[in-house]
Steps between C-alpha positions, in 0.01 A plus 500: 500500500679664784348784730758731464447547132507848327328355173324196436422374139272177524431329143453853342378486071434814325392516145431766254246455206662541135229645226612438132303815411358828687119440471565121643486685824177647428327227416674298779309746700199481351440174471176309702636327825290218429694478154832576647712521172887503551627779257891504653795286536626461869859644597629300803778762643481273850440208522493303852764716666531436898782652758549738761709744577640543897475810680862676436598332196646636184306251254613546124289366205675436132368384206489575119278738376158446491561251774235622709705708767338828455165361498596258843636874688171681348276238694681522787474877527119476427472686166399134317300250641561100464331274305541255762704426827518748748760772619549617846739770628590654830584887511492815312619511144732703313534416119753607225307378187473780295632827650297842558202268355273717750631880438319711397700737249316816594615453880823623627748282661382549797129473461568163336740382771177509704245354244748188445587475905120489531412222207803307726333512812674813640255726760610882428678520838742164347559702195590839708716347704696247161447827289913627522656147504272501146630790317839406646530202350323609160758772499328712190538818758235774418331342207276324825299798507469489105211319257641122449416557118786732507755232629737289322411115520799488697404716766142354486602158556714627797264646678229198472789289576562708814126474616463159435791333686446784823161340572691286687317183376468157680488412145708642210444346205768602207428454102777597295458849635902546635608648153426886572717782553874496487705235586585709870129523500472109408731397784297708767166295400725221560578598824210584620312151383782306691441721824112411432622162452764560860193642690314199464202593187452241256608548167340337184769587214466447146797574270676295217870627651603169633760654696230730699307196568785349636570747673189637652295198554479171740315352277312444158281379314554455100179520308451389112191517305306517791604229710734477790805314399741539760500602880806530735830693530573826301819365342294144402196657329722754294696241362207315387347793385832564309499156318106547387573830330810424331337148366445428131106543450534116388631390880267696708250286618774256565688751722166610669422107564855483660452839692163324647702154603740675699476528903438800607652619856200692616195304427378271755251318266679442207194384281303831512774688355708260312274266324574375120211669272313243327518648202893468473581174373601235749830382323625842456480556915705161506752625282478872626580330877758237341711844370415681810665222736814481287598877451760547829771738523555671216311424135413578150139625483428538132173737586722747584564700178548862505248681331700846458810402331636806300715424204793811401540531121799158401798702403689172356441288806257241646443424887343155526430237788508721727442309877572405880707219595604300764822457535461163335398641204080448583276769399307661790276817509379434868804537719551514848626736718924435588564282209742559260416549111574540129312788316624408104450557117626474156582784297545381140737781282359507194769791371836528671491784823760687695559597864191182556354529888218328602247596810205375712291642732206427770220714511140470696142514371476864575878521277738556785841405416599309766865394368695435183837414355701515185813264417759815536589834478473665157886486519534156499232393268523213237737692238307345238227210463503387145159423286376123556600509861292387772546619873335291790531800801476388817387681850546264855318716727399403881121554520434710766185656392166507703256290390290710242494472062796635376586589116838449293655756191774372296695712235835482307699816429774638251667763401406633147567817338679591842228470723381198710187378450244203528578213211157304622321595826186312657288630778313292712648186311440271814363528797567277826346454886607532798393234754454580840788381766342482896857515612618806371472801733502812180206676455445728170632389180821404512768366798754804470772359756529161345402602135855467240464714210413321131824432367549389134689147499576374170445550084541161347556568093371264281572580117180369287472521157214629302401378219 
């Protein structure tokens, strides 16, 4: 472990004891130390976790829940104590677990600006002299000299936002806790982590926004049911923390074995962070490697099934196989960065339509529509598509996305009874990633000098019959 380390995590296990039923725990209690009876189930939420964090480093953990990452940032801020291993870390503290956890509601503002400044290590002379930059930044005016019962949980958060991240911590550690206020309000927490983060504090950030991890951090950690699966680059451990959450329940432990197998660019001894669990078999690792070593460029990863699609009510039409292609015609749903692609799908016409378009369109986790296309103005849609038909639509597009997890909506409108509307629409009927390109010099999400709109290519009628 190096001496300039903020945080150091050495073989650190914490577990909990389960009790079936409430008087276990009384009788666990009362039972004779020489006739030590075991009345609860062990909980492992850690389990052999070891790293360190450097001095100035924005470190970002990610992991399903009830992966163990609140538990791993309560340890390191002292309010839980490990099972085993040991934690050590250099410098004052600042913590956004759970917001205004230490106000009192009978205290004004003010008064509880200076009982949470002094539970953070604050003399009185630190808080007099942080006191205005505080109610600056919480901006809730002359409700500081009122009761905090009498506040809105907006304005409550704010201000124990406010006193929290003016501490000026050598540590800030960050759970989740970015969501308050407005989204002006939002973007100033922002910016005042990444001048923390510019002024050289150390940063422990939890948050499952992969983008914000990416983002923020210089590295990461990805934790799953306790265990410390992957260590290394920001853009690395999201992806791999992408594939485990959008994998079949059935392929799991096969992903996690192949998540374990991989190198890792930050760990100098690979074997105390990467080793195989005994427990998983040894000829799924093989095969979990064997896949691992043939997936290059971009693939087909059949884990990665959208969990939110949104059917519209069928109005005489079916959209089917909907998918990424190559330009060969190979289905992909990891795609790289530059490349050139086909985003298609069927649309059966089960009654005859008029004035037919059809659309796409990219959105992001949080549902930002990124881009679409339709096939043509409403002017020169298909004059009519008669029942039995099928339409294979077609959209090339040049991926020029970031690397993040991006979402597809497909939908076929008509005009009926005068009005346009949607025949068949499906949100969230694919979804696709993004992998990461060292060459290209765009930040954000998407390259907006090189970027070509979606355009729609082709409609290839087939007539079927239906029997």
């Amino acid at each position: 472990m190096c001496s300039d380390a903020a945080v150091i995590v050495s073989n650190l296990s914490k577990s909990f004891p389960v009790y079936d039923k409430p008087h276990h725990r009384l009788l666990q209690m009362l039972s004779p130390a020489s006739k030590k009876k075991i009345w609860f189930r062990e909980f492992h939420a850690l389990k052999n976790i070891s790293f360190e964090v450097k001095r100035g480093e924005t470190f970002g953990i990610v992991g399903r829940n009830g992966s163990g990452k609140s538990t791993l940032l309560q340890l390191i801020c002292g309010t839980l104590f490990p099972s085993q291993g040991a934690i050590k870390v250099n410098g004052r503290i600042a913590a956004l677990l759970e917001l205004g956890a230490g106000f009192n509601p009978d205290f004004t503002g003010r008064e509880n600006v200076y009982l949470n400044g002094s539970v953070l290590g604050l003399s009185k002379e630190e808080i007099d002299s942080r006191f205005e930059a505080i109610a600056a930044f919480a901006d809730i005016g002359d409700f500081i000299e009122q009761p905090v019962k009498s506040y809105s949980s907006g304005m409550y958060v704010r201000l124990a936002f406010s006193v929290a991240i003016n501490v000026s911590p050598d540590l800030l550690i960050v759970d989740e806790a970015l969501a308050v206020g407005d989204e002006a309000f939002q973007r100033k927490c922002f910016a005042r982590i990444q001048r923390l983060r510019d002024e050289g504090s150390t940063i422990l950030f939890v948050s499952h926004s992969a983008g914000i991890v990416t983002e923020l951090c210089d590295r990461a950690v990805l934790l799953d049911k306790g265990e410390l699966l992957a260590l290394g680059g920001p853009k690395s451990v999201v992806s791999k923390y992408h594939k485990l959450i959008y994998s079949p329940a059935d392929s799991v432990e096969a992903l996690r074995a192949e998540i374990k197998l991989q190198v890792n660019d930050d760990l100098q001894d690979s074997d105390k962070f990467v080793s195989v669990a005994d427990r998983v078999d040894s000829k799924l690792v093989i095969s979990a490697k064997k896949d691992a070593e043939t997936k290059e460029g971009a693939y087909y990863d059949e884990g990665m099934v959208p969990q939110s699609t949104l059917s519209y009510k069928s109005n005489g039409v079916s959209i089917n196989n909907s998918q990424i292609e190559t330009l060969d015609g190979r289905r992909v749903n990891v795609i790289q960065e530059g490349e050139a692609y086909n985003f298609v799908y069927e649309a059966e016409f089960a009654e005859s339509a008029e004035k037919v378009r059809f659309g796409m369109m990219i959105r992001t986790t949080s549902g930002l529509e990124l881009s679409g296309a339709v096939s043509s103005t409403i002017q020169n849609a298909i004059d009519v598509v008669e029942k039995g038909t099928r339409v294979k639509a077609v959209f090339p597009f040049v991926c020029q996305l970031m690397p993040a997890m991006y979402f597809l909506n497909a939908g076929v409108l008509a005009v009926l009874d005068g009005q346009e509307q949607f025949l068949d629409r499906k949100i969230d009927v694919g979804m696709f990633r993004v992998l990461p390109n060292p060459s290209r010099l765009s930040t954000g999400l998407t390259d907006l000098v090189e970027s070509p709109d979606l355009w729609f290519s082709s409609i290839d009628l087939a007539v079927t019959h239906h029997e």
